[in-house]
N, CA and C atoms as an extended XYZ file, in Angstrom:
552
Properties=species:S:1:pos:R:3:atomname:S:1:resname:S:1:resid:I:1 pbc="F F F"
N         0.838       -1.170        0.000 N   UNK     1
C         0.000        0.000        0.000 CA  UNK     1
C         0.889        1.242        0.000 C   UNK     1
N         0.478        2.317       -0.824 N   UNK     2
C         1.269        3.042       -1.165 CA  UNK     2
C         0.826        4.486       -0.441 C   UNK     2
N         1.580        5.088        0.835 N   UNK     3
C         0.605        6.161        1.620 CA  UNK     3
C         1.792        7.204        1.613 C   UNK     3
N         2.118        6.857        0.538 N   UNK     4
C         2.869        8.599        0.616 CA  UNK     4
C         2.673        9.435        0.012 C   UNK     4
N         1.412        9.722       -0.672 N   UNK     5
C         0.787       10.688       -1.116 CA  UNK     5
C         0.273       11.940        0.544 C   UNK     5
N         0.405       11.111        1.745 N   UNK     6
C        -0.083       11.373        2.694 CA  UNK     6
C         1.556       12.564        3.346 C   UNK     6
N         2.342       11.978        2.782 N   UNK     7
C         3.478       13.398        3.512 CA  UNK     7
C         3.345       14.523        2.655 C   UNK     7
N         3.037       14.800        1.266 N   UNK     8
C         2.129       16.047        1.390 CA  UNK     8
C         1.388       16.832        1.737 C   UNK     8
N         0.434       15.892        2.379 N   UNK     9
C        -0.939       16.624        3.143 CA  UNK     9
C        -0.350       17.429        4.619 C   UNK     9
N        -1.757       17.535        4.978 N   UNK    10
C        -1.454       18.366        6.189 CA  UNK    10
C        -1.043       17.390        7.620 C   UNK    10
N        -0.025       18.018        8.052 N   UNK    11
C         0.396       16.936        9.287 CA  UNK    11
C        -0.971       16.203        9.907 C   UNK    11
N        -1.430       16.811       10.281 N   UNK    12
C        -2.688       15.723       10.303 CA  UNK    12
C        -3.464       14.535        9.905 C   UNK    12
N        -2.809       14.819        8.963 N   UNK    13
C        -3.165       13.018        8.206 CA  UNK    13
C        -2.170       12.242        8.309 C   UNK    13
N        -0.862       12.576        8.876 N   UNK    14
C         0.588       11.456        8.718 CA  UNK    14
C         0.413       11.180       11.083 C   UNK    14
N        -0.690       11.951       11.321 N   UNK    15
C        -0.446       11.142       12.648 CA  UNK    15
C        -1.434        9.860       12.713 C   UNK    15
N        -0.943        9.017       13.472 N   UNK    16
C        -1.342        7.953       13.480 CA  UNK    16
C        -1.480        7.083       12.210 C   UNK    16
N        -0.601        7.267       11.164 N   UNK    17
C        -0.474        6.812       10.148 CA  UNK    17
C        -0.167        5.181        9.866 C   UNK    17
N         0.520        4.543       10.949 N   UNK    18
C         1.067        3.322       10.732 CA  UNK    18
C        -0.162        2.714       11.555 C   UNK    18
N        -0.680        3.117       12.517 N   UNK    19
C        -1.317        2.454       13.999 CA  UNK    19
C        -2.775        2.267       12.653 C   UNK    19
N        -3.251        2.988       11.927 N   UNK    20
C        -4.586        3.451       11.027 CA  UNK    20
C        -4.187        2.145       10.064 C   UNK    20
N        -2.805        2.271        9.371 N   UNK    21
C        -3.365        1.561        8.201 CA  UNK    21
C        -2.727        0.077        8.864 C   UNK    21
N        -2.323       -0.057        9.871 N   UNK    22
C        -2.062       -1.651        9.994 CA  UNK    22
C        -3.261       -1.995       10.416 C   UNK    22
N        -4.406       -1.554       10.934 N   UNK    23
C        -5.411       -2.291       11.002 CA  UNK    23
C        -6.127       -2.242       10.416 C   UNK    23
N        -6.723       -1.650        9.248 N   UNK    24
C        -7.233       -1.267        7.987 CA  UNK    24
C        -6.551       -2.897        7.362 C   UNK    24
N        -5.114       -3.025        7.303 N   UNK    25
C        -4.997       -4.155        6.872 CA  UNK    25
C        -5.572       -5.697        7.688 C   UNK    25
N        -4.919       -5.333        8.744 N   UNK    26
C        -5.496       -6.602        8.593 CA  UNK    26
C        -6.795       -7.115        9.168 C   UNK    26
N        -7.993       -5.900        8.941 N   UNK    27
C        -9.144       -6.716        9.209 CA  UNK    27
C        -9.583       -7.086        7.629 C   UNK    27
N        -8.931       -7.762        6.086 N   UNK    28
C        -8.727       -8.314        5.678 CA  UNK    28
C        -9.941       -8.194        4.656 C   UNK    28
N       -10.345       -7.258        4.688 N   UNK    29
C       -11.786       -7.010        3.914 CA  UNK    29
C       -11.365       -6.635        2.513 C   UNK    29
N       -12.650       -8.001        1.892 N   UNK    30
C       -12.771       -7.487        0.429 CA  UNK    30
C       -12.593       -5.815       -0.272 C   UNK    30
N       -12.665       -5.400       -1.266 N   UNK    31
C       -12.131       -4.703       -1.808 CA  UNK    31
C       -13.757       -4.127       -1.752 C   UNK    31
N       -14.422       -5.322       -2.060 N   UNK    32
C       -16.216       -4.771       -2.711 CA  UNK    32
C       -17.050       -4.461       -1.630 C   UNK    32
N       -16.421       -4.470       -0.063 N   UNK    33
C       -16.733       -4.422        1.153 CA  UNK    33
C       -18.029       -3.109        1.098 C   UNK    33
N       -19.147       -2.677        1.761 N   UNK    34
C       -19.948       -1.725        1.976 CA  UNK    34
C       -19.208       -1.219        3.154 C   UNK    34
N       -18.798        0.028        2.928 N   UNK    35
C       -18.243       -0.009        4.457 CA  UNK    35
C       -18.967        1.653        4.526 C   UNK    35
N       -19.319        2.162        5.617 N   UNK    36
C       -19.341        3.053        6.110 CA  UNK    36
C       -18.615        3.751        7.139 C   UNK    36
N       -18.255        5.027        6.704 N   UNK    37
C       -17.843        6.574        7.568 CA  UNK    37
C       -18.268        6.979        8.603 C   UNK    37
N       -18.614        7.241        9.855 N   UNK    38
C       -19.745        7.746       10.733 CA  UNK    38
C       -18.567        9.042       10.945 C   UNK    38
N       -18.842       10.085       10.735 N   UNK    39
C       -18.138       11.513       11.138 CA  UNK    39
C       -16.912       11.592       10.428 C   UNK    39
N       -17.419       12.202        9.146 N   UNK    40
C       -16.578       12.451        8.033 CA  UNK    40
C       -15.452       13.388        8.891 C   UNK    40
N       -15.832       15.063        8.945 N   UNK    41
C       -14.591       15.618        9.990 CA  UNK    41
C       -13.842       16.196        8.690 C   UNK    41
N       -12.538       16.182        8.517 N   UNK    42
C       -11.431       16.301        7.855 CA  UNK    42
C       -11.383       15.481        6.574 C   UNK    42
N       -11.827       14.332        6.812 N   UNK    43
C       -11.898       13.065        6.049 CA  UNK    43
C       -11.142       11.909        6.444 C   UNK    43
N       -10.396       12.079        6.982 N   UNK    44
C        -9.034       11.299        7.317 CA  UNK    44
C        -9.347       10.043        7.120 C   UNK    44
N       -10.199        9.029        7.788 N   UNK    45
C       -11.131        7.544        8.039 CA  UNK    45
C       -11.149        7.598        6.296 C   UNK    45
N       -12.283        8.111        5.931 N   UNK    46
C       -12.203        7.901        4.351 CA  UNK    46
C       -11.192        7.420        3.429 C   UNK    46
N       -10.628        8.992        3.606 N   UNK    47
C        -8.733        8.945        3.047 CA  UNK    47
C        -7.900        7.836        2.704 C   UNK    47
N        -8.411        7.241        4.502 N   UNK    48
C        -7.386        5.869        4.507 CA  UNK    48
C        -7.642        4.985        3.709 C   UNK    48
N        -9.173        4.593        4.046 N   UNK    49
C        -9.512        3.564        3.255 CA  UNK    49
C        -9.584        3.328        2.030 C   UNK    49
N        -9.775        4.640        1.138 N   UNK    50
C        -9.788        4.855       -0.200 CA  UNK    50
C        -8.203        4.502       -0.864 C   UNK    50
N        -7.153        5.267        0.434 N   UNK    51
C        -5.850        4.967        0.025 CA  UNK    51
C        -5.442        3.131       -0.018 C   UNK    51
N        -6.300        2.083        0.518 N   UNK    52
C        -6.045        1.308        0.668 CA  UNK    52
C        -6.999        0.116       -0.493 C   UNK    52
N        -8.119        1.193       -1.274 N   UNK    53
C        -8.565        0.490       -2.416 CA  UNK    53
C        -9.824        0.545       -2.039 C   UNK    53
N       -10.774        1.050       -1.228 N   UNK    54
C       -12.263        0.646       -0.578 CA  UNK    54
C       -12.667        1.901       -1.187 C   UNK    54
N       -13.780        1.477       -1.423 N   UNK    55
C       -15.015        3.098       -1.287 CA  UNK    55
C       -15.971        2.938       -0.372 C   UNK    55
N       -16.233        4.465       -0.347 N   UNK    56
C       -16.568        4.832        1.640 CA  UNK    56
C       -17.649        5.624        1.561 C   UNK    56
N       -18.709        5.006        2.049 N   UNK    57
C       -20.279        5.858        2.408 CA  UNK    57
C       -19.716        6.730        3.813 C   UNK    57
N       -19.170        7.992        3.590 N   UNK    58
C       -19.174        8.605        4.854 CA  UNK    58
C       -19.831        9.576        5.161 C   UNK    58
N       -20.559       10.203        6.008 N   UNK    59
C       -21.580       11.382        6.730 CA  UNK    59
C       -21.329       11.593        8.220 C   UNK    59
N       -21.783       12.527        8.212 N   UNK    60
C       -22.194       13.498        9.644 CA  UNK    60
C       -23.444       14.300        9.657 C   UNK    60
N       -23.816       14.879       10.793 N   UNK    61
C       -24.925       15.411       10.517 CA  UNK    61
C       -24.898       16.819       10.099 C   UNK    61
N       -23.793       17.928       10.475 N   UNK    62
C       -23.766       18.549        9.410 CA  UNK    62
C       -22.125       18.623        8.962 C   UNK    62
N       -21.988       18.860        7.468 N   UNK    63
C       -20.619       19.294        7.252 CA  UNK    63
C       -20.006       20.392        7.563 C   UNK    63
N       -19.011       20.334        8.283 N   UNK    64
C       -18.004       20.986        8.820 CA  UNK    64
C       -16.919       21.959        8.400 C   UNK    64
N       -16.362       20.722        7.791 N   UNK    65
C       -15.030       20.858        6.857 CA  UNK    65
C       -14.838       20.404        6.144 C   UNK    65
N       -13.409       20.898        4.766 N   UNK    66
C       -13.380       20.768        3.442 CA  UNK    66
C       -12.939       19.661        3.018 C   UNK    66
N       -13.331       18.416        3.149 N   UNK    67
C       -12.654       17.193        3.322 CA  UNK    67
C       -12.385       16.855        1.870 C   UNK    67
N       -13.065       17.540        1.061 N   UNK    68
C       -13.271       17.344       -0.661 CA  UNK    68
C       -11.709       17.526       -0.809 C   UNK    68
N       -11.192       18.523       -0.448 N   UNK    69
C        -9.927       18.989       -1.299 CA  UNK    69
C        -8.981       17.965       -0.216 C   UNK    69
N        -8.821       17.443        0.904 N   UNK    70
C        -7.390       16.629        0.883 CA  UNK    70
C        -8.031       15.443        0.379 C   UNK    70
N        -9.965       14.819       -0.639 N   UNK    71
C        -9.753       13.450       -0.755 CA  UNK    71
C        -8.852       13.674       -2.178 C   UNK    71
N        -9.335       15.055       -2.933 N   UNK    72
C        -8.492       15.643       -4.199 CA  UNK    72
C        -7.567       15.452       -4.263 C   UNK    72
N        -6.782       15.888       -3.391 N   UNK    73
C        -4.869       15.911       -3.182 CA  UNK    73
C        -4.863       14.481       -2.893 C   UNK    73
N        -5.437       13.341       -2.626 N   UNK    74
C        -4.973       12.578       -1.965 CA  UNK    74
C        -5.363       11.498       -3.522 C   UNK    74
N        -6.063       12.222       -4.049 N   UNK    75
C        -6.209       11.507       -5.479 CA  UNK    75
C        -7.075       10.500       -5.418 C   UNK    75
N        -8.178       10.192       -4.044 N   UNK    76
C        -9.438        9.297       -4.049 CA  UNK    76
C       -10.256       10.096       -3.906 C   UNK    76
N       -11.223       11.130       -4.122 N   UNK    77
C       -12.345       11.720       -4.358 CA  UNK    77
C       -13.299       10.961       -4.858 C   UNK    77
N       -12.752       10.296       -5.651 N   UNK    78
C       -14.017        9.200       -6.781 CA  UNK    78
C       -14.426        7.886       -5.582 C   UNK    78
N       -13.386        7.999       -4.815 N   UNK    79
C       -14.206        6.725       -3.716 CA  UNK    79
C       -14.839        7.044       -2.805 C   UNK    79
N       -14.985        8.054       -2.256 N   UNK    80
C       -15.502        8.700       -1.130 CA  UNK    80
C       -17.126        9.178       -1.497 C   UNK    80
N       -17.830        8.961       -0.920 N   UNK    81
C       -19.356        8.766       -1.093 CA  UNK    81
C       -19.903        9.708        0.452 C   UNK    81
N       -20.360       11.065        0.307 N   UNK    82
C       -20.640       12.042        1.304 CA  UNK    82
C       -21.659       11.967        1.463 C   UNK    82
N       -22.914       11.767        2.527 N   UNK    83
C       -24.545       11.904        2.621 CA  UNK    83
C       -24.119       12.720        4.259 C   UNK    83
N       -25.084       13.138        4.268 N   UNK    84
C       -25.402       13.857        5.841 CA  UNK    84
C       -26.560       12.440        6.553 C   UNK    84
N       -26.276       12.345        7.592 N   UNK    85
C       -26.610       11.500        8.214 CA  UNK    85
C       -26.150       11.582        9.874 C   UNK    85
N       -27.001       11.105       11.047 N   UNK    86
C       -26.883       11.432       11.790 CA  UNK    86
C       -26.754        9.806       12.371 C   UNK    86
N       -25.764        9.637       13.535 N   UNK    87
C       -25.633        7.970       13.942 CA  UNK    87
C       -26.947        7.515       14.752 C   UNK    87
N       -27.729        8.471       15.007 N   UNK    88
C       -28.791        7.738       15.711 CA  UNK    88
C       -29.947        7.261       15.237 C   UNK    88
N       -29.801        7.942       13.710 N   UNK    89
C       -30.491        7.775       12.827 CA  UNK    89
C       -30.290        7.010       11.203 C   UNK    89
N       -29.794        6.304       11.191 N   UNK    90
C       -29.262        6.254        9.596 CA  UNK    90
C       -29.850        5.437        8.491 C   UNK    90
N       -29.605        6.042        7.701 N   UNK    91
C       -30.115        5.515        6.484 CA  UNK    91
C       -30.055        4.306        5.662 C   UNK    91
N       -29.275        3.552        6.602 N   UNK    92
C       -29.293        2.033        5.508 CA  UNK    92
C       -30.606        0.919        6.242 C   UNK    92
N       -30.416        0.201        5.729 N   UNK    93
C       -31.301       -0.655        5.883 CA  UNK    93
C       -30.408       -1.917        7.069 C   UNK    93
N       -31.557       -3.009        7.378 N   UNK    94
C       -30.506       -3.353        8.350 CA  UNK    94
C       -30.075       -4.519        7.931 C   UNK    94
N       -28.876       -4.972        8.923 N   UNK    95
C       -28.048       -5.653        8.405 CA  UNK    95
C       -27.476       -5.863        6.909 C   UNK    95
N       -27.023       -4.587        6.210 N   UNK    96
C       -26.936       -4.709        5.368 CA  UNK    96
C       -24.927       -3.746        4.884 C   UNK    96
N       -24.215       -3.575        6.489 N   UNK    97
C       -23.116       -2.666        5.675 CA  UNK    97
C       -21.942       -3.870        6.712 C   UNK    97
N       -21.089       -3.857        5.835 N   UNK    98
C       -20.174       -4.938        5.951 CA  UNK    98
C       -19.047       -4.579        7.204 C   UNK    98
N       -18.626       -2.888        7.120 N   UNK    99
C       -17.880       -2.361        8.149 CA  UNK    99
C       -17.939       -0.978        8.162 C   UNK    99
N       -18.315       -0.440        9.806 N   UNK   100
C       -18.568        0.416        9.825 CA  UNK   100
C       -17.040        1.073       10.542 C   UNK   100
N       -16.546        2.229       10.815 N   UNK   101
C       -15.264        2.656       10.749 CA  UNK   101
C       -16.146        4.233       11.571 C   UNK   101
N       -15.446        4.631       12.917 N   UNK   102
C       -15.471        5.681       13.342 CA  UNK   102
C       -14.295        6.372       14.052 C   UNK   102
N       -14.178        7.099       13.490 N   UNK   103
C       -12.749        7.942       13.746 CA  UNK   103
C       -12.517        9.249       14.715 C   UNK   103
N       -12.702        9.146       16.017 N   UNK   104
C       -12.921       10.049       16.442 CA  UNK   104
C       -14.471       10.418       16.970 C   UNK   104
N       -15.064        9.879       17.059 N   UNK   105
C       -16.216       10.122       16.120 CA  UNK   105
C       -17.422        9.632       17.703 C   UNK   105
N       -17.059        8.803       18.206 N   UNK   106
C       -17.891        8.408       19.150 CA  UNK   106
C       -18.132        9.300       20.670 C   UNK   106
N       -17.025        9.913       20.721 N   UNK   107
C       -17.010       10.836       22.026 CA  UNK   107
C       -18.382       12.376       21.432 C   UNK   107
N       -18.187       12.360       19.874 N   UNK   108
C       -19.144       13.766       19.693 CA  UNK   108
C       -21.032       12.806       19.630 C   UNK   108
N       -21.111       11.985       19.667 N   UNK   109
C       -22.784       11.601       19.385 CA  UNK   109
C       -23.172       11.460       20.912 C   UNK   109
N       -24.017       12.363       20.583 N   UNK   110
C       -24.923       12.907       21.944 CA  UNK   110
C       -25.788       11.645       22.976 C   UNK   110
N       -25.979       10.689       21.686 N   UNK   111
C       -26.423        9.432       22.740 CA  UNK   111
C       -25.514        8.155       22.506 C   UNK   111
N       -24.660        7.880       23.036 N   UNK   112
C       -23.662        6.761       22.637 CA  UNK   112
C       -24.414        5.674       22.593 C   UNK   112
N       -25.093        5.419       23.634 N   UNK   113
C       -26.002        3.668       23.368 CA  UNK   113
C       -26.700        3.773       22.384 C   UNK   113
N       -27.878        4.585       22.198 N   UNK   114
C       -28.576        4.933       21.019 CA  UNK   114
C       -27.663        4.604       19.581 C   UNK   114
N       -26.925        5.662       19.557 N   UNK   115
C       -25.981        5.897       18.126 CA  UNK   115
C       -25.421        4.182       18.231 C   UNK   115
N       -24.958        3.520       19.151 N   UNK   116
C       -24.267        2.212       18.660 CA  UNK   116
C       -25.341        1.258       18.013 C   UNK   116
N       -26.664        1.091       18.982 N   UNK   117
C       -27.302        0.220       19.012 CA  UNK   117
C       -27.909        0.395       17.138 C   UNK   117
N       -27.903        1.987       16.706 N   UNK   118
C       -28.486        2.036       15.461 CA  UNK   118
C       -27.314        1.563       14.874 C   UNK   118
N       -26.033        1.928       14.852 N   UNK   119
C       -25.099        1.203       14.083 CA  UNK   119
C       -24.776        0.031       13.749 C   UNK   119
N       -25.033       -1.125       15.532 N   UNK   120
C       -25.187       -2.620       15.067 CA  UNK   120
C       -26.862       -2.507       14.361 C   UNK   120
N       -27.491       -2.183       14.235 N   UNK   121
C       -29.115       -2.120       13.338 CA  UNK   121
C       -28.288       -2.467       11.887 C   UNK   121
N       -27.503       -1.695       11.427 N   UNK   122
C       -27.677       -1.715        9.866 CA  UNK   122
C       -26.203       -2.571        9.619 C   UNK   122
N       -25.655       -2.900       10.869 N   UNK   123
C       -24.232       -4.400       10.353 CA  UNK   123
C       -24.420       -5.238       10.125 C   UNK   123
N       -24.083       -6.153        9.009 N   UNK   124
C       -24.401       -7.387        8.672 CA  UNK   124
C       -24.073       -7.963        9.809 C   UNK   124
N       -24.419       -9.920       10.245 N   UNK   125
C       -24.285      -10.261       11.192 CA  UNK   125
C       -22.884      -10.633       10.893 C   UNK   125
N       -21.853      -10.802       10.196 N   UNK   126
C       -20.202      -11.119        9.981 CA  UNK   126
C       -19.337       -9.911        9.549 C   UNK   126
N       -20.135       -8.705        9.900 N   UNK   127
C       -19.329       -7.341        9.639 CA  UNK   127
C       -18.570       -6.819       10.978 C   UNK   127
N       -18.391       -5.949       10.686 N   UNK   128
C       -16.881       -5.409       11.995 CA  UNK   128
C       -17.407       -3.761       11.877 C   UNK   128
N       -17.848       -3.810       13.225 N   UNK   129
C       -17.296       -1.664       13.307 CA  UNK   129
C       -15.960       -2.002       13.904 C   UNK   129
N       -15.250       -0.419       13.567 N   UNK   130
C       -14.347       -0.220       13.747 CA  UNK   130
C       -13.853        0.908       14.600 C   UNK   130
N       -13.970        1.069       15.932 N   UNK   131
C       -14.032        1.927       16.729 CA  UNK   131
C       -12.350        2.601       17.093 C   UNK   131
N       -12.196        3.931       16.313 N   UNK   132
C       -11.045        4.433       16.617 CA  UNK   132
C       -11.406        5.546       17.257 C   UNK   132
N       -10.759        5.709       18.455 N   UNK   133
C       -11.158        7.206       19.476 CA  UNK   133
C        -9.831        7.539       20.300 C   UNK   133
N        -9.847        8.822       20.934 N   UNK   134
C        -8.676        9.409       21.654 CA  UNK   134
C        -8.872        9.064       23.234 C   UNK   134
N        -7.099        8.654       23.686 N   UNK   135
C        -7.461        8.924       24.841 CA  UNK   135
C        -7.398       10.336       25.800 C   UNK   135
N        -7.273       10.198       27.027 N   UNK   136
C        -6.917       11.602       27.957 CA  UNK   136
C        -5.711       12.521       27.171 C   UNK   136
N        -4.722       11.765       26.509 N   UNK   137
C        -3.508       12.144       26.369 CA  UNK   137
C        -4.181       13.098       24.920 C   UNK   137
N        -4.621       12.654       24.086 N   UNK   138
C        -4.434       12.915       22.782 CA  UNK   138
C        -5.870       14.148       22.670 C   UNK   138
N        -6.947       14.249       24.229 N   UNK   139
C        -8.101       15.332       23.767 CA  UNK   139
C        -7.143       16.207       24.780 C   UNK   139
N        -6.285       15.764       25.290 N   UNK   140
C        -5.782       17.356       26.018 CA  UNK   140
C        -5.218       18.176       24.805 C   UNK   140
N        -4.369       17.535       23.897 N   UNK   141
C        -3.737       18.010       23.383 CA  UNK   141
C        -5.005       19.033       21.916 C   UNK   141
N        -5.500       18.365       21.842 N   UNK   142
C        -6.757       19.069       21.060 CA  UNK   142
C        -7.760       20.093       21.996 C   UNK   142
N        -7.864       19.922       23.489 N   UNK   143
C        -8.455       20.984       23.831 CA  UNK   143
C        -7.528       22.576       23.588 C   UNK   143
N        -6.373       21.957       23.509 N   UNK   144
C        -5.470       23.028       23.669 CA  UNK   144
C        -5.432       24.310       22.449 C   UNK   144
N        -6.230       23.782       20.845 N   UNK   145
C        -6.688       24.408       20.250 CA  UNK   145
C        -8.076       24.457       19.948 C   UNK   145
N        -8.939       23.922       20.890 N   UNK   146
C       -10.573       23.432       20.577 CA  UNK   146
C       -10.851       22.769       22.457 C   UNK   146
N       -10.556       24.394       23.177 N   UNK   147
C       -11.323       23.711       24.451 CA  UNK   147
C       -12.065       23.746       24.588 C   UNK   147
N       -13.560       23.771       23.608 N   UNK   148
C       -15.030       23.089       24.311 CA  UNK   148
C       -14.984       21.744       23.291 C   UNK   148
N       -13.836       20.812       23.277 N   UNK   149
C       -14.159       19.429       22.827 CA  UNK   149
C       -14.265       18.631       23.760 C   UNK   149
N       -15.263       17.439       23.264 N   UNK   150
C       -15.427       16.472       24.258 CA  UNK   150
C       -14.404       16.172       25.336 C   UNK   150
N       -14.853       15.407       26.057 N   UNK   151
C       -13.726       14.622       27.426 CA  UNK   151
C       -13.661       13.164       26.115 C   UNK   151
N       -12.526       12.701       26.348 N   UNK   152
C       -12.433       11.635       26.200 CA  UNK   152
C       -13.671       10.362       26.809 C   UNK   152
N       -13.420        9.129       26.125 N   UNK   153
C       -14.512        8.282       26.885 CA  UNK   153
C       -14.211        7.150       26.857 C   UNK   153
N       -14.647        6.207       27.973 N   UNK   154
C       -13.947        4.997       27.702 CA  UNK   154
C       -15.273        4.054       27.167 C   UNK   154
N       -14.993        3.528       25.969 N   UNK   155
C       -16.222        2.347       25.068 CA  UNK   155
C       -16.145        1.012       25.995 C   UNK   155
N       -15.655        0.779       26.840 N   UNK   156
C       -15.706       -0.610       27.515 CA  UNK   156
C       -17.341       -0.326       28.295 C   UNK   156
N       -17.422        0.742       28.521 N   UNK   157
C       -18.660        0.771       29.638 CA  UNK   157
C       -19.722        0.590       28.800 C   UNK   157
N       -19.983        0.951       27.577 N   UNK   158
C       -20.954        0.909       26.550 CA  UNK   158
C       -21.204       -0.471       25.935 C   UNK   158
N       -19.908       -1.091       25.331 N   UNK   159
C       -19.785       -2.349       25.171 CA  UNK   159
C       -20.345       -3.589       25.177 C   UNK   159
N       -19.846       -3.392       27.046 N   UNK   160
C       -20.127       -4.441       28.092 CA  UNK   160
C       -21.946       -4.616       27.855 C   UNK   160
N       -22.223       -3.883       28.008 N   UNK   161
C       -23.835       -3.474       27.501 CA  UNK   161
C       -24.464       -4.282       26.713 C   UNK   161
N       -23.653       -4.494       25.189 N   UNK   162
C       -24.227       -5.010       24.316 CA  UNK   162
C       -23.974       -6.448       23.997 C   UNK   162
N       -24.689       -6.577       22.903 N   UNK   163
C       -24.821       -8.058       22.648 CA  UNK   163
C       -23.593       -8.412       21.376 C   UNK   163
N       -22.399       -7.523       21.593 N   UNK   164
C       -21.080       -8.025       21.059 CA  UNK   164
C       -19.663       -8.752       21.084 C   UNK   164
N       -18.783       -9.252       20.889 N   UNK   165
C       -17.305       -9.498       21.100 CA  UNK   165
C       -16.332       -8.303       20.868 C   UNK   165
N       -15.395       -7.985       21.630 N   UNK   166
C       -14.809       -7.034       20.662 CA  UNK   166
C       -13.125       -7.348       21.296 C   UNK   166
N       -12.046       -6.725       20.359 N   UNK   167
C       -10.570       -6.556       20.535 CA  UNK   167
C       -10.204       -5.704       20.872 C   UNK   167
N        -9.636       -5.421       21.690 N   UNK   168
C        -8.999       -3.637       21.993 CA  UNK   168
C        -7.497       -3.777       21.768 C   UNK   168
N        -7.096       -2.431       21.147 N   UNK   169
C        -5.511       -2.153       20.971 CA  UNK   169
C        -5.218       -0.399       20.902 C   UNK   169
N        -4.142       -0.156       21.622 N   UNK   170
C        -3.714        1.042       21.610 CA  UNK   170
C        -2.487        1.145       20.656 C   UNK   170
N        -2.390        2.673       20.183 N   UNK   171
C        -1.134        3.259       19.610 CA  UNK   171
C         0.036        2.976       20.706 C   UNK   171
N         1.318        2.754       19.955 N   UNK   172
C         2.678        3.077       21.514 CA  UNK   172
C         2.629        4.410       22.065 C   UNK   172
N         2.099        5.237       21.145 N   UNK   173
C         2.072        6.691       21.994 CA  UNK   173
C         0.863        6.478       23.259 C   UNK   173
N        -0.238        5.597       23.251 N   UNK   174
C        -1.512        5.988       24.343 CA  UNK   174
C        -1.986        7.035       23.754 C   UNK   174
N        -2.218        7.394       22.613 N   UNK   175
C        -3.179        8.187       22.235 CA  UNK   175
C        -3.943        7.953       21.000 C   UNK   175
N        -4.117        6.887       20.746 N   UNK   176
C        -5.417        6.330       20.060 CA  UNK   176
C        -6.176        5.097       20.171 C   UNK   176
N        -7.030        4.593       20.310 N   UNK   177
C        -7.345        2.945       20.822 CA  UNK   177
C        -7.825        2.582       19.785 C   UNK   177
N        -8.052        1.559       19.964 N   UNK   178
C        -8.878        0.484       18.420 CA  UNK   178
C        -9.623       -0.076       19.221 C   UNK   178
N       -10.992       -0.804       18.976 N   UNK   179
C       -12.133       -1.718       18.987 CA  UNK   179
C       -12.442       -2.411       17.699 C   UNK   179
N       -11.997       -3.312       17.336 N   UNK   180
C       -12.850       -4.295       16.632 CA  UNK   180
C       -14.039       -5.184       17.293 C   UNK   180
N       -15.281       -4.772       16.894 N   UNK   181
C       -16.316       -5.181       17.405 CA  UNK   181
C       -17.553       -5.625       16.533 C   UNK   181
N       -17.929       -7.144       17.013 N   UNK   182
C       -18.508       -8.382       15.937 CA  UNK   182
C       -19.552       -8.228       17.088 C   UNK   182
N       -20.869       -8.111       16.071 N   UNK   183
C       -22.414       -9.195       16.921 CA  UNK   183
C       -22.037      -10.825       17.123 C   UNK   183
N       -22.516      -10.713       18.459 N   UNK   184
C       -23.125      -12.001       18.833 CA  UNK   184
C       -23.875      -12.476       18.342 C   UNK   184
């Protein structure tokens, strides 16, 4: 996989660059995969995946930012698929998206059980979300230019809740976690 179109972009897309696409690899998904975006943002989640051959249903509820021009520079625009959509609400049908991918993305939805429970709604029963979020370390450093952002949160308490399996893994820095998380 070829991600050096990504040291052009804005430092922001080269952090967490290795920790993003080694697990992008190896949760081993077809190419023809349905995968969905939950909180487009910057684009970054997209980015990756597009950089890695996937096309990406991604939304938020409203757009933010110019994510068009780094999928441009990044030369996948044509894979990236934008709807506005809200996680507590969404638009697919159920059991019907192969992997869902959130980047950041779970500390901003106002009802976390809600927003998950609609997200396992529309996962096939052999699909994977993909839960990437910050810890303490990595929202201090973002309050520091954006202090009314969330607190960090820990997904084990939400989890435990549901009727899933899941994997947890951190960056070596402690400032990003992974969840791979399968229905029961």
């Amino acid at each position: 996989m070829d991600l050096s179109i990504l040291n052009q972009m804005e430092p922001r897309f080269l952090k967490d660059k290795e920790f993003l696409s080694n697990v992008i690899q190896s949760l081993n998904l077809p190419l023809d995969a349905k995968i969905v975006d939950i909180g487009t943002g910057w684009g970054k989640m997209s980015i990756y995946l597009a950089l890695h051959g996937y096309s990406v249903i991604t939304g938020e509820p409203e757009k933010w930012s110019d994510w068009e021009t780094y999928a441009k520079q990044a030369g996948v625009l044509d894979k990236i698929y934008y709807q506005k959509f809200d996680a507590h609400q969404l638009m697919f049908s159920d059991n019907t998206i192969d992997a869902i991918f959130l980047l950041g993305s779970l500390h901003h939805i106002s009802d976390k059980m809600s927003g998950l429970k609609e997200i396992l709604r529309i996962l096939k029963k052999d699909g994977k979300i993909i839960l990437f979020d910050y810890t303490d370390i990595r929202i201090e450093q973002i309050k520091q230019h954006s202090p009314h952002h969330p607190p960090a949160i820990n997904p084990k308490e939400l989890l435990d809740d549901l009727p899933v399996s899941y994997t947890e893994s951190i960056d070596e820095k402690k400032e990003i976690f992974c969840y791979v998380i399968k229905k029961n």
